[in-house]
Structures are given as C-alpha cells and as structure tokens.
N, C-alpha and C positions, 0 to 999 in steps of 0.2 A: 233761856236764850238759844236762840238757834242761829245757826252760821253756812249761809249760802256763798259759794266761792262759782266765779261765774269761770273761765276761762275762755279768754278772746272776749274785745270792745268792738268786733265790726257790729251788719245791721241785726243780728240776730240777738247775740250775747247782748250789746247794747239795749235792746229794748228788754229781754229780758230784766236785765238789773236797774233798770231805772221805774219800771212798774213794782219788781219786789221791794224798792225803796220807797217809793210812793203807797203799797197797801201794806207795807209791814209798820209796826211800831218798832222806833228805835231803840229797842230792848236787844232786837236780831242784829245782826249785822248781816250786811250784803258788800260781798269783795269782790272786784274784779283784778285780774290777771290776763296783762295783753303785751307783748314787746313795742306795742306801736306808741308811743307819744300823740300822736295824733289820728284822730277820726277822718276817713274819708268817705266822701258821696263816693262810691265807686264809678255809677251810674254816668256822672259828668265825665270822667276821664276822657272820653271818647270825646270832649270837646276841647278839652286842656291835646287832647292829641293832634288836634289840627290849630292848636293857635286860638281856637275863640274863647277860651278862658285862661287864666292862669291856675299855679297848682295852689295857692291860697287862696282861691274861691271853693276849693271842694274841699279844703284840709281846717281843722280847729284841735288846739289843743283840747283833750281830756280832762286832766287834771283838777281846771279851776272847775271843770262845770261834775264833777265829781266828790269835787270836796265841798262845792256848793250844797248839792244835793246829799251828803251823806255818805257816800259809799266809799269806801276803803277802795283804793288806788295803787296796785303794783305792776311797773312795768317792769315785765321779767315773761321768760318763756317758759310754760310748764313743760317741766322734763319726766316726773316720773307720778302715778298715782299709786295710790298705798288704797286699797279699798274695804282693808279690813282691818277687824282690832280699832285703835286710835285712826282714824279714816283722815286720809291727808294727801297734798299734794305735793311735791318736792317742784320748785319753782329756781328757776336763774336769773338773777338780774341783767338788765340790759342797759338801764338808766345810767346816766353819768356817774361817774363818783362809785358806783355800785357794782358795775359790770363784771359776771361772772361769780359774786357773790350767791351762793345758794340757803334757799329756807325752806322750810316743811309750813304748809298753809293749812290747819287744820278744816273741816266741813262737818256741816250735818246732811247737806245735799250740793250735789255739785252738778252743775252744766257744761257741756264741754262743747264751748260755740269759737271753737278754734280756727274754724275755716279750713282752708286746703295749703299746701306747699304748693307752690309756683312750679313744676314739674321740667324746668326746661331741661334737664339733663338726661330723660329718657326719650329726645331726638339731638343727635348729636351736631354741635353748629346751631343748634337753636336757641334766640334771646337775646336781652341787652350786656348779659355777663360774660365776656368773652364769644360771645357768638355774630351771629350776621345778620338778625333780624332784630326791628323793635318789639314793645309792645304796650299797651295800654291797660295793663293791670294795676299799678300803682300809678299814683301820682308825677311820682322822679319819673318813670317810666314813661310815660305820656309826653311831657315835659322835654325829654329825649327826641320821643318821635314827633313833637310838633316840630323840633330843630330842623330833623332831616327833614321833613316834608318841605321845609319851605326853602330850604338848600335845593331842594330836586326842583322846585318850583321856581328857583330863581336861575337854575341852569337852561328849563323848561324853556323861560322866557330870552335867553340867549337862542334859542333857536335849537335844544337838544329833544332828542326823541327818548321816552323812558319805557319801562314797563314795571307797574307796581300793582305787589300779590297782596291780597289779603286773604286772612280764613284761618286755616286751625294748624297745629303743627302735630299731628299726631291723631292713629288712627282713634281713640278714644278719648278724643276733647270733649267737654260740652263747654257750654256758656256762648254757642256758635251767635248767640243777639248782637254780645260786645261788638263780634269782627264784624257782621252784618251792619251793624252802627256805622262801625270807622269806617267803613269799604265807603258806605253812603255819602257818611262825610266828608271823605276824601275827594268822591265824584265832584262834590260840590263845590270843594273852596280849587278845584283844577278848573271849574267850570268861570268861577267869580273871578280866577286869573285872567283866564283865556288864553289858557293852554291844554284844555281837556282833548283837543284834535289828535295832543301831539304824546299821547299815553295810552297805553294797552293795559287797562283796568282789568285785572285776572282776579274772581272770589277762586280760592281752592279748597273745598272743604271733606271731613269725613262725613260727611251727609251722603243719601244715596240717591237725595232727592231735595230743590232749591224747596226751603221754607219746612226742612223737618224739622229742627231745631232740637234735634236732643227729646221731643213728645212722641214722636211716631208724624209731624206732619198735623194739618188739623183739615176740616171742612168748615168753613166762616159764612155768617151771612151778608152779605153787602148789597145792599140799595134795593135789598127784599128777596136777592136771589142765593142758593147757596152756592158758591162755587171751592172750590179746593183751595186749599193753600198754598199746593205748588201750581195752581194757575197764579194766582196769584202773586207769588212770588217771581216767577219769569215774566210776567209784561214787566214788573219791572224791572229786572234785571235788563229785558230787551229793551223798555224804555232809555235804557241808561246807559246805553252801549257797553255792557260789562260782559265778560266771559265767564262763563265758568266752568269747572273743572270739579267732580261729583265721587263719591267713595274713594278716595287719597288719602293715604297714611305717609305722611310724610317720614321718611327715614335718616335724611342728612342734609343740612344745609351746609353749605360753603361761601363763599365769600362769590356774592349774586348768581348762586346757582341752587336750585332747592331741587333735591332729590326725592321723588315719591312710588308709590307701588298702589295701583289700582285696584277693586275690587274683581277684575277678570285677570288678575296673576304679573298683569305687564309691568315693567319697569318705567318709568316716564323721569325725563327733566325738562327744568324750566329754569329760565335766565330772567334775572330781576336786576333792577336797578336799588327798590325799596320794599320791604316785602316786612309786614305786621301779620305774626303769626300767633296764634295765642299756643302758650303751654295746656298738657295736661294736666290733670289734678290728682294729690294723693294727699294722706291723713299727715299732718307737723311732724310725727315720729312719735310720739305720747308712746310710754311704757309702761307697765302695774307691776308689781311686784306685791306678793301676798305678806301675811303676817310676819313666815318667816324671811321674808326678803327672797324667793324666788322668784323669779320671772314667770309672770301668768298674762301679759302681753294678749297673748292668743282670748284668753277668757271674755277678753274685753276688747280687742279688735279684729275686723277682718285684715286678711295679708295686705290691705291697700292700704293699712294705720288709719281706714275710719273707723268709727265705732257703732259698736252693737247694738242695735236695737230691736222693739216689739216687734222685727221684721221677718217674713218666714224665708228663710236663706239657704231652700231645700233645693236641690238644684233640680230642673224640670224642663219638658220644653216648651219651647214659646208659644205654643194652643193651649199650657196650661197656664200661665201665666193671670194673673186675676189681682183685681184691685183689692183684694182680702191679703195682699199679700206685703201691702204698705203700712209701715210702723202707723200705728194712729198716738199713742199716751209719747213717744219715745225716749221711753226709760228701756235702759239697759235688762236684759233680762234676768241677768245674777245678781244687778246690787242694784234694788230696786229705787236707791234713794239718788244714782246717778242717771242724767238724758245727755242727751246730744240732738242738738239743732245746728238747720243750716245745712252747710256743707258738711258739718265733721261726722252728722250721720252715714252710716253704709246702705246705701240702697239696695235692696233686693236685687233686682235685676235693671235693664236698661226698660226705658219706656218704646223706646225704636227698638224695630226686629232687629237681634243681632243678624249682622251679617259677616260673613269671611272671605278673604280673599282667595285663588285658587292655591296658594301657596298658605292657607290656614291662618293668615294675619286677620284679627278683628279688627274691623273698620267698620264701629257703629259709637254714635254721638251718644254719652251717658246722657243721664238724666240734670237737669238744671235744676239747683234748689239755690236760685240769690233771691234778692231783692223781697219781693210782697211776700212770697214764700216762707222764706228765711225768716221774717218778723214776723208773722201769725205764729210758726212754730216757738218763737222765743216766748211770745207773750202768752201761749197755749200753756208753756211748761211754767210760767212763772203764776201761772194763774193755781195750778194745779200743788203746787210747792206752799203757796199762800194758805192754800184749803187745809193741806197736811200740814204744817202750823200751828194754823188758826182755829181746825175743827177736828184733828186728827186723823183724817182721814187716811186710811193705808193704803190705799190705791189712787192712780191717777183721777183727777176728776175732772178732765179737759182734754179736747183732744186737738189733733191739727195732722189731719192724715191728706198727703199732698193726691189721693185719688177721691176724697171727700169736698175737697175745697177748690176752687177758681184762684184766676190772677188775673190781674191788668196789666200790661205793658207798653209804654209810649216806647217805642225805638225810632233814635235820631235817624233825618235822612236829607240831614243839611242843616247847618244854622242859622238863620238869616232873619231880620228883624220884618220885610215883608216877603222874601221869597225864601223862607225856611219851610222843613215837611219833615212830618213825622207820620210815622206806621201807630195807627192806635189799635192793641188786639186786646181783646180781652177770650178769656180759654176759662170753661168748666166742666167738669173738673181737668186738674190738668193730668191725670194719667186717666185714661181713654178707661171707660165704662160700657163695653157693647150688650152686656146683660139689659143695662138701663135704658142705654139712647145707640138702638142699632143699626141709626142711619151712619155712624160714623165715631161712635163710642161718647160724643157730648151732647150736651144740650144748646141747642143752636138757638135758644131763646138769651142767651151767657154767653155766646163765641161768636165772635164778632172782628170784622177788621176794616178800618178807613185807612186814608192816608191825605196829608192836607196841610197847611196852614195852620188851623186850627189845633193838631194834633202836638206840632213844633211849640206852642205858647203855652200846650196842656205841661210838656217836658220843663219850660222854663218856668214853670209854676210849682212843677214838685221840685224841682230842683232848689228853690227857696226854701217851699214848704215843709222837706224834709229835715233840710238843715236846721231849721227853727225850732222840727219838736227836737231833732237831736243834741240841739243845745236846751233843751227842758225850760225853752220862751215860755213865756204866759198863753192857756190855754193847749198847749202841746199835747195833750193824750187826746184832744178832739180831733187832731190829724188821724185818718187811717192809717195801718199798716200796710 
C-alpha cells in the first residue's frame, strides 16, 4: 500500500487527489491536508466583490464530498516536513474541537499544493486586517468589499464625488487579472448606478506596461490582425475612462492615502476614497527538518518558503534566460518522491523583464501560476505518481512545464445578464519561446484575444462547470482543466 499526502485542497492539490483516488485502487490511500473547511472558485470572487454573487455560490464544503469519494480528510496546517528516514509530515489542527492539536502524517509521496500566504504585511497599511484597503482574495474578503463598494455607491448617489484605486500593493505582485477583473467590474456596476460621472477610476500597478500581466505582455490576433496586447489593453482602458498609473511599488498605505515609488526613483501619492489592492505572495512558512531533527528548510525551499523544484535557479541575466529553465516533472530535486504544484512551486526567475527602480527597488510582476495552470500541474504530478505505483517507474512520467503548455482565460469586465463583457485570451505557451516563434516568443495560431457578450456567458459557464467537476458530479473528469 502506498500513501499519498496532498497538502492544500485549492485548484491544484484538489485535482490532484481526486484523480489519484479515482486511478488508484483502494489498497493506497490518498490524504489531503488543507486548514480551509471549504473550497473556493477563487475565479468568481471578483463578482461576490461587487455584489453580483454571494460568498455561498463560490464556497462548498470539502469534507462530504471527500469522504464520498475516499480520501482521507484533515483540516490542519502543515507545519513541518520530516523528508527522511520514516518520511512525514508534522501537521496542526484547525478544525473545531481539535485546534492546535498536532500529528505526524506518514507518506510514501507528498505534494505540496499549499498555495501562497496572503503577504499583506510586507506593504505596511495594506489589507482587510487592520489595514486600509480591501481585497478579493477570499471569499470573507470579497464579501467585505462588496459592502464598501455599495456604501461609496450609495454616498455616490447623495451627490458625493470619490476616487477608487485598484491594482497591486507591491512592487512584486502577480495575479495582476484578479485586480484587472474587479477594476472592470467596478467600472461597470458605477456605470449601472449612474454614478460612473462622479469617480476617478485609478488601475495602479507594478506593471511597466497596461496588459503585461506578470508574462512579459503578449502579441494576440484579433479579427485576423496581430496587434499587441498593450494596444490592446489601453483602448480599453481609454474606452473606459480609467487612469492609469504604470511601475508602482507601493510602500505604505494610510487611511485613504496610498503611498508609492515609481520606477524613475520619484516618490508619488494618492488620495482614495476605496482602494482594492492585492497583496504579494510567499510560501505558508513549511519547514523540514532531517532524520536528526535539524533544520534543512533551505534543502527544500527558496528564501521566499516556495519550493524546490526541477528548476535551473542559477542566477543569470535576462538574455540568458530560456524556457529550459522551467521545472517540467516538478519533483523536488533531493527527494525525488516529493513535487509542488501551483503556486507553492519556486519559479526560476520572472517571466517580465525585471526591472528596478532608480533607488534599486524591484518593480516587476512574478509570474502567475492559478487557475488552468495550477490543474494541469496537479493532474501532471498525480498522473506520474500513478505510474510509480502502478508500474514502478523511478522517474517522473508526465510532465506540465508552464513554457511547454498554453492557457485560456475569460477575465470579467462587467456582469450583466444582456450588457455583461468579458476579455477571452487564450496565450501559448505561456512563458514566451523566441527560439520557436520569433515574431513575439508565441504561436499566434494559440494567442488570441476578444472581448464581448459572448465571452461574459463563456465565464458564467465555467463558473458552474467548474464547481460541478469540483464537487466530483456525474461525468466530471470530461470537464477540462
């Protein structure tokens, strides 16, 4: 019997352990370990953040649809990995009744689909936790800033003037789509009041360029022509009456005042009334500790508490930089029986050129690994886990290397049952290939972008459809990842 311990239930770990339980015979066992109680569509938040959903349309419990399916259920936070000898996890409850209670989770292979820490504490004044700004990363979270939003909106409607920031709160965000989502979405339900006249829509982001997104930017084809994706992205911004505001590291917020530093050295502020800023991201804090209980932390993570993988993490400059350089199997390179997917992986380097400010602050967008991403990876590594198994095999037999593979993305940009719009882009591969496709590092027959009507019902479609395979409905592995 072999015993797979996932860590983390968002979308990656998730699909992981719900295919290892479906190809494995119940002789193995497949455990998951996640503090969350419930599952969320991340993806919708950004409509629970303006009011058009509640947070019980993107949330479900775990549990039943776990012990449905088979798989061992601990809600607890893994706190330490033992990698050697008796190979284990050391885990904290969080569950009722349990909280604070610790147990050692034995494994014969482990995944570590932990996701990221919420980072708001390296911008100070940043966040819903004693700070001055919302955000749309959870549920509660959203939930929060749908309140405010419609508080500004109902002052709006008294006849008040506002100004509301969205974008990134630091100069090394990624995930720059979410805030790009809510900015959109905000445009719109200010539009459906009819009070959009009487607000100064500010995006402020660590981008250096509208429509980088953390890729480097892309070239798309639309309606047969190629055009750039920061043309693209500024008609609509200019369609939209939006500002924006380009390389900002934000350094301090205050109570509606947000302090930032530009990539040409200058100091800047801004006055806000409502301002959705996303945090940075870093690894939950995971620690190893070897046979004899020393700390070997390092072995096993970069300084950022992600983890290690098949990635070359030699440091170089950015003309050397190469898509040979992206974990493909990502297994750990010392314990070959552990990966990381998702976010808990450590990306090589960013896929946007870094950039510095004149005062030496980096202000450049990492790389995005959610969504379609994140679940090819989980189901890569559960495929390859199956094989070793199933056929012995000692080495990975699957791969999911994010310069190898494409992604789709619907990004909201209003919700509206006949005047809703969404961005449909689809990107391949998503870290730029200029050896292969040297008009612009993709294959423009794969990279592609509309925006429409059509695009907004594609959203409210996976938005079901994801929830369905994630509750393990009838027919659920014919959904895509």
């Amino acid at each position: 019997m072999s015993k797979i311990l996932v860590l983390g239930g968002g979308v990656s770990g998730h699909t992981a352990a719900t295919f290892l339980r479906k190809w494995l015979g119940h002789e193995h066992e497949v455990t998951v370990v996640t503090p969350n109680r419930q599952w969320n569509w991340i993806p919708s938040n950004i409509w629970v953040g303006v009011g058009k959903m509640k947070k019980k349309q993107v949330l479900f419990d775990l549990e039943p649809i776990y012990r449905k399916a088979g798989i061992v259920y601990k809600q607890a936070l893994a706190r330490v990995i033992h990698p050697e000898g008796n190979s284990r996890v050391t885990i904290e409850y969080t569950s009722e009744g349990k909280a604070g209670e610790r147990e050692d989770v034995a494994y014969d292979f482990l995944i570590n689909a932990t996701g990221p820490k919420l980072n708001f504490e390296a911008t100070p004044g940043l966040g819903p936790h004693g700070g001055h700004t919302v955000s749309v990363c959870t549920a509660d979270h959203a939930t929060e800033a749908a309140e405010r939003l419609s508080s500004t909106i109902a002052e709006l409607k008294q006849g008040a003037r506002k100004t509301i920031v969205v974008g990134t709160g630091h100069g090394l965000c990624t995930c720059q789509g979410a805030a790009f989502e809510y900015l959109f979405n905000v445009d719109h339900e200010l539009r459906q009041a009819g009070v959009r006249d009487r607000v100064e829509l500010v995006w402020l982001s660590n981008e250096s360029f509208l429509g980088d997104f953390g890729m480097g930017g892309m070239h798309l084809k639309q309606n047969g022509f190629v055009v750039s994706g920061s043309i693209f992205a500024e008609s609509l911004f200019t369609e939209r009456n939006i500002r924006w505001i380009l390389g900002a590291h934000v350094t301090e917020v205050q109570e509606k005042l947000v302090k930032y530093e530009l990539l040409d050295g200058s100091s800047e502020e801004l006055s806000f009334d409502l301002a959705m800023l996303l945090p940075p991201f870093k690894g939950v804090g995971l620690k190893a500790e070897d046979a004899a209980g020393e700390d070997i932390t390092d072995r096993l993570f970069m300084p950022n508490g992600l983890m290690k993988v098949d990635a070359d993490y030699a440091a170089k400059p950015f003309e050397d930089w190469s898509p040979d350089d992206w974990p493909r199997t990502l297994q750990n390179p010392e314990f070959a029986n552990i990966f990381a997917v998702g976010i808990a992986f450590a990306p090589p380097h960013t896929i946007s050129k870094p950039l510095f400010s004149k005062s030496g602050t980096q202000i450049t967008p990492t790389p995005p690994r959610t969504g379609m991403p994140s679940a090819m990876m989980g189901k890569a590594v559960a495929q390859s886990i199956r094989d070793m198994i199933e056929n012995g095999d000692t080495e990975a037999t699957h791969t999911a290397s994010m310069a190898e593979m494409g992604a789709a993305c619907v990004a909201s940009a209003g919700n509206g049952f006949f005047n809703g719009t969404a961005v449909s882009m689809t990107v391949f591969p998503i870290v730029p290939d200029f050896k292969r496709y040297p008009g612009g590092g993709r294959d423009l027959r794969y990279t592609s972008g509309e925006i429409g009507l059509a695009g907004h019902w594609i959203k409210v479609f996976l938005h079901y459809a994801f929830i369905w395979k994630a509750k393990l409905k009838p027919f659920w592995r014919v959904i895509p990842e």
